[in-house]
Each structure stands twice: as structure tokens, then as C-alpha cells.
N, C-alpha and C positions, 0 to 999 in steps of 0.2 A: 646629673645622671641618676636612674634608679637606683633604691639601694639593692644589694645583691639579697636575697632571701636565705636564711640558711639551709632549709630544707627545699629539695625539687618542688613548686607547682604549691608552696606554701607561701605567697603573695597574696594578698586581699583584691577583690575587685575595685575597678576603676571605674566609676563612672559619670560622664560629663553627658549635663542637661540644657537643653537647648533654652532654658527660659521659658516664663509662663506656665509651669508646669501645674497652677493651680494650689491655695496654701489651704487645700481640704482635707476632711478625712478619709473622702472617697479617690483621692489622687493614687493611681495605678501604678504608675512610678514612684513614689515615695513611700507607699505600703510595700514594693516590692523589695525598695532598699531596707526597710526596717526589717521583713521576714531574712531578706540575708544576714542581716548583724545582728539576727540570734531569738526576732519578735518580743515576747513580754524580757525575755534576756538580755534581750539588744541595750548596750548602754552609749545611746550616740550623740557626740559634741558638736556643737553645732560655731562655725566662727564666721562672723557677722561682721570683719575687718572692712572687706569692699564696700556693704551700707553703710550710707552717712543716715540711714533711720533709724533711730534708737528705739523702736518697736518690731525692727525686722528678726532679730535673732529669738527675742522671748516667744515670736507669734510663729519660728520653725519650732523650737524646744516642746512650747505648747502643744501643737498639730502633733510630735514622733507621741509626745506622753499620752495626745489620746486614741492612738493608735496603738499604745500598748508596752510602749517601750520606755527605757528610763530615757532621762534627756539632761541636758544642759548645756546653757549657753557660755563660751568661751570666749566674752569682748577682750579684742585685743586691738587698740589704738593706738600705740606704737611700737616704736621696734626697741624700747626700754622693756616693754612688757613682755616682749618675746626673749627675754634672757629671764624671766621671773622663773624661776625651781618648781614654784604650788603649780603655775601653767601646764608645763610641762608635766608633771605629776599627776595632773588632770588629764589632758590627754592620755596618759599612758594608759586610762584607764579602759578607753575607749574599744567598742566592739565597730565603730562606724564612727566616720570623721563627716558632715556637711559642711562645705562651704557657701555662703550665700551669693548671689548676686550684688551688684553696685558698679562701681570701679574698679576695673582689674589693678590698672596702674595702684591703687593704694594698695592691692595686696602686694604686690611687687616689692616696692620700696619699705613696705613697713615686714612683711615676714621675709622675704627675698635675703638666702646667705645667717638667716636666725638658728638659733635653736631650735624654738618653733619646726621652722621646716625641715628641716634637717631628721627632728621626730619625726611630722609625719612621712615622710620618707620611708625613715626607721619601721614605723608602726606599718605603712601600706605593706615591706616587704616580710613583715613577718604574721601577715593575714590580716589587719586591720581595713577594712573596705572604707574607701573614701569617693563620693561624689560630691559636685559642685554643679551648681546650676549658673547659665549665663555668663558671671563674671567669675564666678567659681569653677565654670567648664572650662574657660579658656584657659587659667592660670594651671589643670594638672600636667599638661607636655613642658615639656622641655625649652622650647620655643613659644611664647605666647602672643597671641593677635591682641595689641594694647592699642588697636585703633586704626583710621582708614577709608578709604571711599567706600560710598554702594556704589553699585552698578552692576552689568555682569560682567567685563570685561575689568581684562588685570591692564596695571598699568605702571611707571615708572613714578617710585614716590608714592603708590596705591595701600600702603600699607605700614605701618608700624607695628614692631617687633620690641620683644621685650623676653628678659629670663623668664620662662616658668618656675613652678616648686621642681620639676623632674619627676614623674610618678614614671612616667612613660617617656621615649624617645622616639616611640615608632611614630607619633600624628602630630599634627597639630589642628586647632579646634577653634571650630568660630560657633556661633551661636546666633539664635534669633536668624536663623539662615536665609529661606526665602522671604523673611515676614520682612525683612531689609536691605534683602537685594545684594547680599555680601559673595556674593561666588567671584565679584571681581577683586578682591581683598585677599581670599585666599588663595587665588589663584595666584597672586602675588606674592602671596609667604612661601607657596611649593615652589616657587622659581628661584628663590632663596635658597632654601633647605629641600633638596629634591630627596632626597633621603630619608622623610617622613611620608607618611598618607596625609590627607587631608579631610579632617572630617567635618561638614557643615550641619549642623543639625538644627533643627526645626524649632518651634518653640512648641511644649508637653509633649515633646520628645526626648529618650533617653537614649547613648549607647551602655548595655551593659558589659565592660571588656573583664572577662576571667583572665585567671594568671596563666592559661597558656594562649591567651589574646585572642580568642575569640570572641567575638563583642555581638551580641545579642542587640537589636532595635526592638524595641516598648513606646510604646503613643501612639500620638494621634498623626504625625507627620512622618518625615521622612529623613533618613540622614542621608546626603552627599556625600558619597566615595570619592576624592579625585587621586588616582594612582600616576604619580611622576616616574615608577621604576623604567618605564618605556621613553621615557622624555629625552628626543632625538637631537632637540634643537631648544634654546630661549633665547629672546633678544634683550634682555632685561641688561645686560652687560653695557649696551652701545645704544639703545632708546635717549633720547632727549625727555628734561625733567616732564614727567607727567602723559606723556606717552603714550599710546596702545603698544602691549610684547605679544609676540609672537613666541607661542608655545608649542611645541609639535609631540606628539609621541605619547600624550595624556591618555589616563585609562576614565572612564568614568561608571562609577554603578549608586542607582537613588534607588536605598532600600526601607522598606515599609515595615510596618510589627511584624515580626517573627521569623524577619533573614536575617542573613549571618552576614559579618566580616572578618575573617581573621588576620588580623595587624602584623602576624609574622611572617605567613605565606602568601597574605596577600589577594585570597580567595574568597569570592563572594556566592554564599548560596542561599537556598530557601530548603528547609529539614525541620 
């Protein structure tokens, strides 16, 4: 669950990147998260858990530094290091958390229930802004897509689930969206947990969600709305393994740079 913030509407933003977001200094999305965690002030850690490339995390820290911000990389390869004091110490100090891309599942298992998360938890709800691209997007809900068919159609067995860190409990978050065909994946994870939105996002696409959860689209694609609050009917219950379910009562809105979603009411506009 998120942590509680202590003060009203004093939450950090949340923001999950659909991948490919481009490791430039001209990247629109990632200038925009450095101007919020404070620009030449911004001090942001970058954790590079998911990649098994040991030049992925120095080539984010690099990019935030010449874009103006301070940086540094935060390797954490197990869940020994996620009890380290200096870790934790480190992050506290942060104005902006990124997590990279890779493997969701290794973020899972190795920060998943840590200290670590538990911080940035801490840290998101008392203003600290964290995004994650890719593997990094799917791991901030509560519920995580740790894998699963493409296609478009949901299915029985179409998806694996896994704990997120909890920054949010409203959504849950796929990534690399149409570039993989995944709308039958999370159609799957809503028929599980009808109680979240669903957000599919693009790849050098961002949602940017504020702390009263209105989330801003940035890029070049599109993110997927699919709203289960209407969901009349699923057959996900009584489907044979592997299946097509039958979902009735879904809302759906695919919105573009500079419309809105709000994750708590649920309302999609263009302002």
C-alpha cells in the first residue's frame, strides 16, 4: 500500500515510462522529470536493479548530470544490499528516484518487502518524485505485470502477476504497449484486480501522475486507459486454461500529449 503522506497533496509525482524513451539530452520526458526534482538542484538516484547491463545505470546518472542535475547511481544486486544503512542514507537524499528498465521480476525478488522499498515508499509520500521506465514502470503499482502473452485478446493463464513496490493502488501498468501487442495481458490483470485502471503505455511515452492523481501524457505515443469501474460481467472465473474471457462493461480512452487522466475520479480530458 502507499505510504500515507503527512502533509495534504505533499506526495511526489509518479511517473511510469513506457520504454524506449531515448538515453539523450534532448529526451522530453526525462528533461521534464529533472526540471521537477528541482533541475541544476535536482539530486536524482538512479537504481539499475532490473538491468543485468553494467553500463545501464552509469549511462542514466551520466545523461541527468548533463542535463544539469546532480546524479548517482544506486547498484543494488541483492536483497543483502537492500538492508545496507549507507543505501538507504543515500536515497534519503534524493530530490527524484529513476528506476531503469530489464527485468521486473529481479526487481521484485531482490527489493520486494526490503528496506529499500519501504524508503522509497517513505520518500514518494513525503514529495520525493519517482519514475521508472519499462521495467521500472511496471514495478510502481501495487500489482505488477511480471509477464504474459501479446495479443489483443485477454485470456485464461494470459498473464503473470506479481507484488509491486506500492507507490499507487489505483493502476496497474504495462509498458512497450502497442509496440507488443500487450492489450491482451492487461486486459487480463483488470479482470483480476477490477479495482485498479489500467494503464498501457507506449514506448517515449510517459504518464505524469501528481499527488492528486492527475496524470499528464508526454511523448510520442499514446497511453491506454482501460476502466473496469463499469465491469458488468468476466468469465475469467470458469474459462478453461488458456481461453478467450469475456469482459463486458470496460471503459476505454487512448490519450495523446497533453490529456489528462485522473486515477481517482476516473476522468479523462484534454485542457
Amino acid at each position: 500500500m502507499p505510504a500515507t503522506p503527512e502533509k495534504q497533496n505533499q506526495r511526489g509525482y509518479i511517473i511510469p515510462i513506457g520504454g524506449a524513451e531515448g538515453k539523450r539530452k534532448k529526451s522530453d520526458i526525462l528533461n521534464r522529470f529533472v526540471k521537477l526534482c528541482g533541475s541544476s538542484e535536482a539530486r536524482i538516484m538512479v537504481i539499475p536493479t532490473a538491468s543485468l547491463m553494467n553500463d545501464t545505470g552509469p549511462q542514466y546518472e551520466k545523461l541527468f548530470k548533463e542535463m544539469g542535475a546532480k546524479s548517482m547511481c544506486v547498484p543494488i544486486e541483492t536483497r543483502e544490499e537492500c538492508f545496507d544503512e549507507e543505501t538507504l542514507r543515500i536515497l534519503s537524499q534524493a530530490t527524484g528516484i529513476f528506476i531503469t528498465g530489464g527485468n521486473q521480476l529481479r526487481l521484485s525478488t531482490i527489493l520486494g518487502g526490503t528496506p529499500v522499498a519501504r524508503r522509497i515508499r517513505k520518500l514518494n509520500s513525503a514529495g520525493v518524485h519517482v519514475a521508472g521506465t519499462s521495467a521500472g514502470a511496471a514495478i510502481v503499482s501495487e500489482h505488477m505485470i511480471a509477464g504474459g502473452r501479446t495479443g489483443p485478446s485477454p485470456r485464461e493463464s494470459g498473464v503473470e502477476l506479481a507484488p509491486g513496490l506500492g507507490l499507487t493502488n489505483r493502476v496497474i501498468v504495462d509498458q512497450h504497449f502497442n509496440q507488443r501487442q500487450r492489450m491482451g495481458r492487461l486486459l487480463a490483470a483488470l479482470s483480476f484486480n477490477p479495482f485498479a485502471c489500467g494503464l498501457g503505455i507506449d514506448e517515449n511515452t510517459a504518464g505524469f501522475i501528481s499527488p492528486n492523481g492527475r496524470m499528464e501524457v508526454v511523448g510520442k505515443g499514446t497511453v491506454t486507459v482501460v476502466d473496469p469501474a463499469g465491469l458488468t460481467h468476466s468469465s475469467m472465473s470458469y474459462v478453461r486454461r488458456a481461453e478467450a474471457v469475456t469482459l463486458i462493461g470496460l471503459k476505454l480512452h487512448v490519450l495523446a500529449e497533453g490529456a489528462h487522466f485522473n486515477v481517482e475520479t476516473r476522468e479523462a480530458t484534454i485542457d
